[in-house]
C-alpha positions in Angstrom: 7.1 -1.1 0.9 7.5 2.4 2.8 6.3 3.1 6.2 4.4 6.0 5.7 3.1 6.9 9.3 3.2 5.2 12.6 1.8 6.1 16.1 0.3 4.4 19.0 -2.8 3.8 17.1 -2.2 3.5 13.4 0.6 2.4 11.2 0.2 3.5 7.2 2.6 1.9 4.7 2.8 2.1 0.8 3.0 -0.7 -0.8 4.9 -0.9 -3.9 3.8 -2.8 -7.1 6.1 -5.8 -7.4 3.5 -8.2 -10.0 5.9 -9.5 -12.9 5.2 -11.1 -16.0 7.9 -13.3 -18.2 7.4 -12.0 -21.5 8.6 -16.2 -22.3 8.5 -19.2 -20.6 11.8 -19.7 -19.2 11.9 -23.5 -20.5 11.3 -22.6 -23.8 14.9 -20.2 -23.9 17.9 -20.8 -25.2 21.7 -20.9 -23.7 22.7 -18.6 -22.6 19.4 -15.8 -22.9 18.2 -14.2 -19.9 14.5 -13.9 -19.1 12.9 -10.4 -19.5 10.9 -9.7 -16.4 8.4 -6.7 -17.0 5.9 -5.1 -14.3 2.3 -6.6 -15.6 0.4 -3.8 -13.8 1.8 -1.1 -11.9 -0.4 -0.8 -9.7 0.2 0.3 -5.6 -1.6 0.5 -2.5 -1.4 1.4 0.7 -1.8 -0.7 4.2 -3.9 1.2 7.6 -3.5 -1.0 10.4 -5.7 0.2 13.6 -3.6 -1.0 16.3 -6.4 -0.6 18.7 -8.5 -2.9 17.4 -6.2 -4.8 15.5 -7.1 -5.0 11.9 -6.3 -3.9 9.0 -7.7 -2.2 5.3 -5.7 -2.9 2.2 -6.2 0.5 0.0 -5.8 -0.4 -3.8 -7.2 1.5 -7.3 -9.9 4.3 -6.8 -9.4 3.5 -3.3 -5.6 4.3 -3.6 -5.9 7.4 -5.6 -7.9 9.1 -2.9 -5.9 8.2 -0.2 -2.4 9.5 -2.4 -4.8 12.7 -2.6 -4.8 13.1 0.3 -1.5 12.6 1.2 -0.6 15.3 -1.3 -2.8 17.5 0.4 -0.8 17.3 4.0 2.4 17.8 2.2 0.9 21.6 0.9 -0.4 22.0 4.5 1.3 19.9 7.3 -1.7 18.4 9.5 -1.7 18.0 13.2 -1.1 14.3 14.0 -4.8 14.8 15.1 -5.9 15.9 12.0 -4.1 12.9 10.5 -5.5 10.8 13.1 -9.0 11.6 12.2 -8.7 11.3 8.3 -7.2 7.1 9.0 -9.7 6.7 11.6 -12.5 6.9 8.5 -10.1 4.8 6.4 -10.4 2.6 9.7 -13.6 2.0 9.6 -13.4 0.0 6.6 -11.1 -2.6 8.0 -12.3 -5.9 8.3 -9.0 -8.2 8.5 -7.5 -8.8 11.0 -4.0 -8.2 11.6 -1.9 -11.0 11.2 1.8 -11.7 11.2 3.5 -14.1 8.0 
């Protein structure tokens, strides 16, 4: 998990795909073997929290991609925070949860 951005009224974090799969059930090995833990699905996201209204949107597949375009796009041509600001408050927009602490 990487914070991403962070201002007085949004924080953006990447979150990293963690899922794992045992390839075997860990009762049915051996002495002394090791379980092989693989990634199931690689597959990230990313987290906009409007601090103003406190809530949150969870970005993940097609959803994702777009937003990593568009961070691509600011690093060829660094945005004002304003122009940043603008792009997350339409990401915003979307958020329904709100923001909880676990």
């Amino acid at each position: 998990m990487h914070t991403l951005y962070d201002s007085d009224t949004y924080s953006v974090t990447h979150m990293l795909a963690n899922a794992v799969a045992a390839d075997v059930p860990a009762d049915t090995l051996n002495e002394g073997e090791q379980l092989l833990i693989v990634p199931r699905l690689a597959r990230h996201g990313f987290e906009i929290v409007d601090k103003r209204s406190g809530k949150e949107v969870y970005l993940d597949g097609s959803w994702a991609e777009l937003f990593q375009q568009q961070i691509s796009a600011w690093q060829l041509k660094t945005p004002t925070q304003e122009e940043v600001e603008d792009k997350l408050e339409q990401y915003a927009e979307l958020a329904q949860n709100p923001v909880v602490l676990h």
